[in-house]
Each structure stands twice: as C-alpha cells, then as structure tokens.
N, C-alpha and C positions, 0 to 999 in steps of 0.2 A: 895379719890381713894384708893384702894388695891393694894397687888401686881399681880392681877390676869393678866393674860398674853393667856395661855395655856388652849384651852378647846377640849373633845372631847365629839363630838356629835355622838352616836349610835343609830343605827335605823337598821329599816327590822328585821331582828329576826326570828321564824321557827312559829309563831302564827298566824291565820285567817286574823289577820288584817296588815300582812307585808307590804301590799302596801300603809297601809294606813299612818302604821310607817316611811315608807323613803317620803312621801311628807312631814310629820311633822316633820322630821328631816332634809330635806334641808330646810325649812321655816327658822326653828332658825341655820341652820349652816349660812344662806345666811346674818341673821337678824346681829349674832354675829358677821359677818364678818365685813360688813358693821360701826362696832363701833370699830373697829381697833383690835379686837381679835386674835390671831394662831388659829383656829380652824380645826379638823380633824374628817370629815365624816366616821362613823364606823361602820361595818356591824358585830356583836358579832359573833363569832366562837370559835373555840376549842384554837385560838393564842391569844386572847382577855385577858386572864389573864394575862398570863405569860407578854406581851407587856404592861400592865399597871403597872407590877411592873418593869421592865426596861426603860420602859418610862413613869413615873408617871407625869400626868397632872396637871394643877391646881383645875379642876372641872372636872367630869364628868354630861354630859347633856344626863340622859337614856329618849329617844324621843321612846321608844319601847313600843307600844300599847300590849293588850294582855297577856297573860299569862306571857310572857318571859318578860315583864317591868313592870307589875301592879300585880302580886302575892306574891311578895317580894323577892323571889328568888334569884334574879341577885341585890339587893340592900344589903341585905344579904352578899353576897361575897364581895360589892365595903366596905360594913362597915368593914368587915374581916381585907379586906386586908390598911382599914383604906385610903382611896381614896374617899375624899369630892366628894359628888353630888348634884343635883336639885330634890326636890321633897319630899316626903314623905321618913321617915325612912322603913325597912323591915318592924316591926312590925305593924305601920301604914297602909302599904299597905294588908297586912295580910286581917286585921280585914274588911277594904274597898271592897277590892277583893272580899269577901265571901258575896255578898248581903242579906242571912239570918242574917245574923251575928252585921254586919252594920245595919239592922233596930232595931235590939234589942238594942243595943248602943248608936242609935239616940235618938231612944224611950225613953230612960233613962233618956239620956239630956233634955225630953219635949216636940222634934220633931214629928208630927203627921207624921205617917207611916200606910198607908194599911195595913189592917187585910189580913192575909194570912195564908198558911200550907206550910213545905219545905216538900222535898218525895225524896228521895233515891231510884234509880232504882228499887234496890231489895227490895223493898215494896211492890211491885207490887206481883214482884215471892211469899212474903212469906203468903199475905195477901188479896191478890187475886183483877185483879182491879175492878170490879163490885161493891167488898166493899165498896174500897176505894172510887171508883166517887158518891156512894149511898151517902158515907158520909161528901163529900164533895156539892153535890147539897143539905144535912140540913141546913149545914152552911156558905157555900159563894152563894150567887144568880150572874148569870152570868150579866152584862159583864164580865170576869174575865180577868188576865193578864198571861201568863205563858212563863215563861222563864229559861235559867241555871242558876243554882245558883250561880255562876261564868262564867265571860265571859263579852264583851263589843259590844258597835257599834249595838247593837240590832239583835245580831245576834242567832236565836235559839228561836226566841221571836215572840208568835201569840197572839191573843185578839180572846177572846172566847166569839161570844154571843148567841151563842145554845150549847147546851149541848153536843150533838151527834159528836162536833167539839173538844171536848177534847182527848179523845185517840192520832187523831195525832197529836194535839197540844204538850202533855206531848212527843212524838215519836223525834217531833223536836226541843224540848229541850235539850233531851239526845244526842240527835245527836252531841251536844258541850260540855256537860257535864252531870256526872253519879248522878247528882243532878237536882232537880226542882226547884222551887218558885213559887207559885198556886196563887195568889193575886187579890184583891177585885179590881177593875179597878172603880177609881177616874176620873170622868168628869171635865173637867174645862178648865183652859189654863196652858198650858204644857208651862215651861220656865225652863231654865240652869242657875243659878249664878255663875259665877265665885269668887274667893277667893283669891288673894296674897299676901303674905307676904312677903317683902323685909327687913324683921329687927326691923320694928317697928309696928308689932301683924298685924294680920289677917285683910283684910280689904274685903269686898263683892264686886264686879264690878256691874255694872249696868245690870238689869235681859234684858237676850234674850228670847224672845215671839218665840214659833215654830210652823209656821202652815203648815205643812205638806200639799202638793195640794193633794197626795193621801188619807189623812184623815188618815196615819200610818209612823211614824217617822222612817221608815224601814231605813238598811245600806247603802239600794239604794238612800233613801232622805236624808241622811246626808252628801252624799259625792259626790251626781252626781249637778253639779248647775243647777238652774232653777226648781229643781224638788219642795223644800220647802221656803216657804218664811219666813224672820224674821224679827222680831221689835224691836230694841233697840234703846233707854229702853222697855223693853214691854208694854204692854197700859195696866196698871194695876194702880190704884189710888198710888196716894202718902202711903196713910197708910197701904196698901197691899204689893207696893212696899217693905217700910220699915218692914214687917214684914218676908217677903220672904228673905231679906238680913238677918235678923236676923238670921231666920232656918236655913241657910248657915254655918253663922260663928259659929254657934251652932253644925251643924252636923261637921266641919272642927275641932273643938276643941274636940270634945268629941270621934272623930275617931285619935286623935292626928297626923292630918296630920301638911305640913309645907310648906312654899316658893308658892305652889301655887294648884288646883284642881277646881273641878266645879260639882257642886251641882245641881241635876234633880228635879225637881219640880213640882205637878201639884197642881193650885191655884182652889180649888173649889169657887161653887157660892155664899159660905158666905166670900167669901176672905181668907178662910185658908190655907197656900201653907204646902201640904203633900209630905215627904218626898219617893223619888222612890231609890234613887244608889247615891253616890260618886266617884269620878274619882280621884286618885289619879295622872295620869298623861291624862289632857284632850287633843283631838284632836288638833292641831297648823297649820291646814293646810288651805288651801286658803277660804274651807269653815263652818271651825270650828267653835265653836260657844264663845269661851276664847280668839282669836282675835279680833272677834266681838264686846263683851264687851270691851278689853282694847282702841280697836280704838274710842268707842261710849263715855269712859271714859276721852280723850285725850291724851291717852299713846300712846305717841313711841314705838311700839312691841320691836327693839332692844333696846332702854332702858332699859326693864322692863328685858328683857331676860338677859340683861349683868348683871345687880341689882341683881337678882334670883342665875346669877353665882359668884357674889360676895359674896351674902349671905350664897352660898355653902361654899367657899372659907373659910371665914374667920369663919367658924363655930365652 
C-alpha cells in the first residue's frame, strides 16, 4: 500500500460531452469511495488552480471528456504545477487527441489504419470544393467515414455512401472542428480494447464487440441503454482476438499513453483489426465500454481505479 489517502475527481467541464463527464466522474468518485479513499467531486473553473495549490491532493482523477480533459491542456498545467494524475501525460494526449496525427504514429508502429485525406476548412475557400470532392471520388470509393479531426463520442461523424451526401457531411464535421478526417470506411466488427497499466507495463482488457441496433455507433447509441448491444469478450476467434490485443498495446505504446485508455477497432474479414482513434481518458459510465471490459476481465472497477491512483501517486 501507498500513502495515498486524498483524491480529487473533476468532471463537467465547458465541452460537448459535459454530461457525459459528471456521470464518469461520479462512477470513479462513488468506486473510490467505496475502497476507503477522501475523495472530492470537482467541477474545473477559474478557483481550480489556485485550490490545488493550497490544497494539494494526492492524485488528481481528470474524468473530463472532451477538449477540456483529452487535449492536454488541463494535464499540462497539473504537470506545471507538479500535481500527480491518472492517465496520459499532456504530450500523450496531444498526439491522441489529433486523430490525423494518431494514425500516422500508429502506422509507424505497424498498426493498420484506413487510408484517408485530413482538410482544413479553408481548403475549401482556397481550392474550391468541386476540386476538392472531384478528387477525392479518384481516390477514396465511398462508403467513406467523416469526422473532426478532434473531438469524441462520435460527435460530428456521418458515413457517407453516396456521394451527393458529402458536402453536408464535411458541414457537420466543422460544426465541432475547423478540421476534417475524410477516411476509407472498413467493414467488419467494430470492437474497443481497453488498456491498463498499474505499474507493471500495459496490459490489453478483453475486446468489447459493438452492435449498434441502429447500424451507427452514434453518441445517442453509446450512452442511452438498450439502444446497442455488446459482447465481451467479442466473438472474434482466439488468434484475432490475440491480435486485436496486440494493435492495442501497440498503438497505447507508440502514442506514449499511460495508467489506462481504450483503443477503436474495426476487425475486417481476413481478421485484421484496423486501427480508428485512441482515447486517452475512456468513457467510465454505467454504459462505457472500459467497464465493461474490466468487469468481463474479473476486475473490481474500484480496485483498478484505486491501483491507477496509486500508480499516479507514486509516480
């Protein structure tokens, strides 16, 4: 045991996914409570600094989805001000956050990643879009996938399988960000691995299978229940399995994340799992899919969570 005692769990935040952040951040305030921790539910504002340096905790737990907890930003300042946390360093989340960025990185490490194009709003204005989509129907054949190049929870994100459906697909991309991601859309079975690391190296969780009832893993099907069903472990053979673990720990090491995340996946039908996004802090809420895996794994969620703030702790 440590001397950890003291943790504060922040959540909510000013990003898209605020409501999604204070369910994940009562989950692990309730988890850590539960295993005899202090713990203090904390909504980030403009008193937030200043109150960590007069009351510095042992950990901090950033349960903040979104911009304001996965762009490095706010991890940034806790390194600043030298304030252990859970999760990915700033630079880590940096690289993760940027999904162009991230497949170029995975790819390096080995990871199969969809062929794509990223597009800058003003490509549009400089280059005209007629060009542009002329030249994009040479070289991507649709289904295609389009989303911000930053941004989570599938927000901002269409599937495109006629053409005449791009314009406003790219419209409600930018709607979240001044960046695109234009991407070959891979058939298969779409599955999440999670990742943890408690101290002794990276370990893959058991893959969750997502079958969406609508046929589209929308923000609406990830967080309303009943809407998608899932299967953990996934029905995927043992040596697909194993290899879909591997891509994991492969993309979790080569994005230098830490303590824990969860890895998107879609397994086509020769069994290759292609790499989609990184999550540097994955959803923890009733129906997330990194609970999922630790329950199907035999983890105690507050175990794992206390372990993770130890790992902070003594880091």
């Amino acid at each position: 045991m440590t001397s950890l005692k003291r943790v504060i769990v922040l959540a909510g935040g000013i990003s898209h996914e605020r409501d999604v952040s204070l369910r994940s951040g009562r989950r692990v305030a309730d988890s850590l409570l539960e295993h005899g921790l202090e713990v203090e539910l904390r909504d980030p504002d403009a008193t937030l600094l200043a109150y960590l340096r007069d009351n510095r905790p042992d950990a901090v737990w950033p349960a903040l989805h979104g911009a304001s907890g996965e762009d490095g930003a706010l991890r940034g300042l806790l390194e600043f001000l030298g304030v252990p946390f859970v999760g990915s360093s700033s630079s880590a989340a940096r690289l993760a956050w940027d999904k162009p960025t991230a497949k170029i990185v995975v790819a390096r490490a080995g990871v199969a990643t969809p062929r794509s194009i990223t597009l800058g709003r003003d490509a549009f204005r400089e280059l005209g879009a007629d060009a542009i989509f002329a030249a994009i129907d040479d070289e991507l054949p649709v289904p295609l996938v389009v989303k911000p190049a930053q941004g989570g929870s599938a927000q901002g994100v269409t599937i495109v399988t006629e053409r005449e459906a791009m314009p406003r697909a790219m419209v409600e991309a930018y709607t979240y960000w001044d960046v695109a991601l234009v991407e070959q859309q891979i058939t298969g079975t779409e599955i999440a691995v999670g990742v943890i690391d408690t101290g002794d190296g990276p370990v893959a969780l058991p893959a969750v299978e997502i079958e969406p009832l609508s046929g589209v893993y929308s923000f609406e099907a990830r967080y309303n229940a009943g809407e998608t069903r899932f299967f953990t472990p996934a029905r995927l053979s043992d040596e697909v399995t194993a290899r879909a673990a591997q891509a994991a720990v492969d993309a979790h090491v080569a994005l230098g994340m830490r303590h824990l995340s969860r890895v998107d996946l879609i397994v086509d039908g020769a069994g290759t799992p292609w790499f989609l996004e990184a999550n540097v802090l994955p959803g923890l809420t009733e129906t997330s899919l990194l609970p999922q895996a630790l329950e199907a794994a035999g983890h105690d969620l507050g175990w794992v969570y206390t372990r993770l703030a130890e790992a902070a702790h003594t880091a």
